[in-house]
N, C-alpha and C positions, 0 to 999 in steps of 0.2 A: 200814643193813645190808640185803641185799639176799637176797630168800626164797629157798630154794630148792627149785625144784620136780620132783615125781617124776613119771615117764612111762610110763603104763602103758598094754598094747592088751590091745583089748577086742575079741573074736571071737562074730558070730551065728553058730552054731552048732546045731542040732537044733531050732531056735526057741527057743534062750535063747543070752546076752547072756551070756559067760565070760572072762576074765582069762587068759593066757598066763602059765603057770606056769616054765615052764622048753623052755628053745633049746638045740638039740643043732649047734654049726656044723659038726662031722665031715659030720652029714647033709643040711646046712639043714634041718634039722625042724622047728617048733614045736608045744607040745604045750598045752592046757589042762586041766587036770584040776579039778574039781570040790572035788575035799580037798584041795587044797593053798594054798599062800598064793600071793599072784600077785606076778609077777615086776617090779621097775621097771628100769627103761630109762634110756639118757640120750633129749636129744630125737631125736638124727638116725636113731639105733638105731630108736628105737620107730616114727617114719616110717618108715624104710626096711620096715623088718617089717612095716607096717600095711598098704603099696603093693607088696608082695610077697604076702602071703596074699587080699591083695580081686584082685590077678592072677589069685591060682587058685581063684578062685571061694569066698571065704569071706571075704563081707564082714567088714571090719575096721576100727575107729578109734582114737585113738588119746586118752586122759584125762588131764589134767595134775592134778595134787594136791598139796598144800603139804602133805597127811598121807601117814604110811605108811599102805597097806591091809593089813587083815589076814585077811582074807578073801574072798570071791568074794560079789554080790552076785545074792539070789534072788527071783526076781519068782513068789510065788505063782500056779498057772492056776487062773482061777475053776472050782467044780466046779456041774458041770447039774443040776439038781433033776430027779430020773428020775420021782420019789412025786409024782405030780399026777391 
């Protein structure tokens, strides 16, 4: 039986690394939001979409996952010790 896999893009964005939540095609839009769940793809979708936002300048790639995501993933910034 053969897996099957989900296809998510993942957009640098303000200096974090976020999940496309939802595509508007009326506008071509795509949108990442922070609180929402990220959206899966099939493969060619999620290319197409990946090589259309790193066109316009918002670097994009594309993650294969044999799980569903259920959330967006958050990379704490280390904080500066100011008290020295």
């Amino acid at each position: 039986m053969a897996l099957k896999y989900l296809y998510y893009v993942l957009v640098l964005s303000d200096g974090q690394a976020k999940f496309v939540t939802k595509v508007d095609n009326a506008t071509k839009t795509a949108y990442w939001d922070s609180n929402e769940k990220p959206m899966a793809f099939t493969k060619t979708y999620a290319d197409d979409l990946a090589l259309c936002l790193s066109i316009n300048f918002y670097p994009a790639f594309v993650l294969k996952s044999y799980h569903e995501l259920k959330g967006q993933i958050f990379i704490p910034k280390e904080k500066k010790d100011e008290e020295k």
